[in-house]
N, C-alpha and C positions, 0 to 999 in steps of 0.2 A: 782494468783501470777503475779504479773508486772515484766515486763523487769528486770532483774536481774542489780541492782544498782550499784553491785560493782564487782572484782575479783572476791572479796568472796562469792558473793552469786553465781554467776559464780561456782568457783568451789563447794560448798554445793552442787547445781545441778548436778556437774559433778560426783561427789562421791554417789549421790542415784542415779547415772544412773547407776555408775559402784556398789552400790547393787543389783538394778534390773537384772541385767546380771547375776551378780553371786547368785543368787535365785535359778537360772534355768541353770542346765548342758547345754542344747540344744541352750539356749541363752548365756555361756560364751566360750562354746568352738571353734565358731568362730571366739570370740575376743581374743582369748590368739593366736589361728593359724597365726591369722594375725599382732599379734604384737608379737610375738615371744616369748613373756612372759608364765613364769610357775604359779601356782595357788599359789607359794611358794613364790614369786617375785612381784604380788598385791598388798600387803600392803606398802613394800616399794617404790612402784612406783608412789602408790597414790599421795606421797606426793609433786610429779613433776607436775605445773602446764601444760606442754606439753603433760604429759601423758593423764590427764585429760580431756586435751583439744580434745585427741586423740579417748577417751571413746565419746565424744562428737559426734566426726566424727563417728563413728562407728554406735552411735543410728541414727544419720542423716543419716545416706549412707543407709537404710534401711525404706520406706515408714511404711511399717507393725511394723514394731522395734521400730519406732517414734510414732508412733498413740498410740500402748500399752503401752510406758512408760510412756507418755505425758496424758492419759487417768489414767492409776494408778495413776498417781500425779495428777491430775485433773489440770494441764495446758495448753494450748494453745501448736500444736506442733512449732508456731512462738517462744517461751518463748526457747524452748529447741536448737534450730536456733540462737536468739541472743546471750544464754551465751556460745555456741561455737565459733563463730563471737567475744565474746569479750573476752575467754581466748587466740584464735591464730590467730585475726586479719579475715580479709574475705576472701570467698573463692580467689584462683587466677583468674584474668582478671576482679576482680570488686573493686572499686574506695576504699580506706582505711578510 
């Protein structure tokens, strides 16, 4: 899979990341702790490209989190990097 083209594929990627998460108890219930969301509040959250971008952070904040999602999808963990970078811009202190 190449650099994600658009938003859209952007977010696609961002929504089988936030499958991936919820596959696995041990894998969403860090992300709901830290976004304060319930398992009830998901679906409609998905469809906020900030949330998205947020599930993004979450896979990226995590080496091992990255490697395993990025490997099930057989991507590049750079691929799961740029469509976080292009749903919420770059991280802070690096050039836009």
């Amino acid at each position: 899979m190449p650099r994600p083209s658009t938003a859209l594929d952007a977010e696609t990627l961002a929504l089988r990341a936030l499958a991936f998460l919820a596959a696995e108890p041990e894998r969403l219930e860090p992300f709901l702790a830290a976004t304060g969301l319930g398992p009830e509040t998901l679906r409609a959250a998905a469809s906020d490209p900030s949330f998205l971008a947020a599930v993004l952070d979450h896979i990226c904040g995590s080496d091992s989190l990255l490697l395993e999602f990025a490997g099930n999808l057989g991507v590049s963990p750079e691929i799961v990097a740029q469509a976080r970078e292009q749903l919420s811009g770059p991280p802070p202190g690096e050039p836009a």
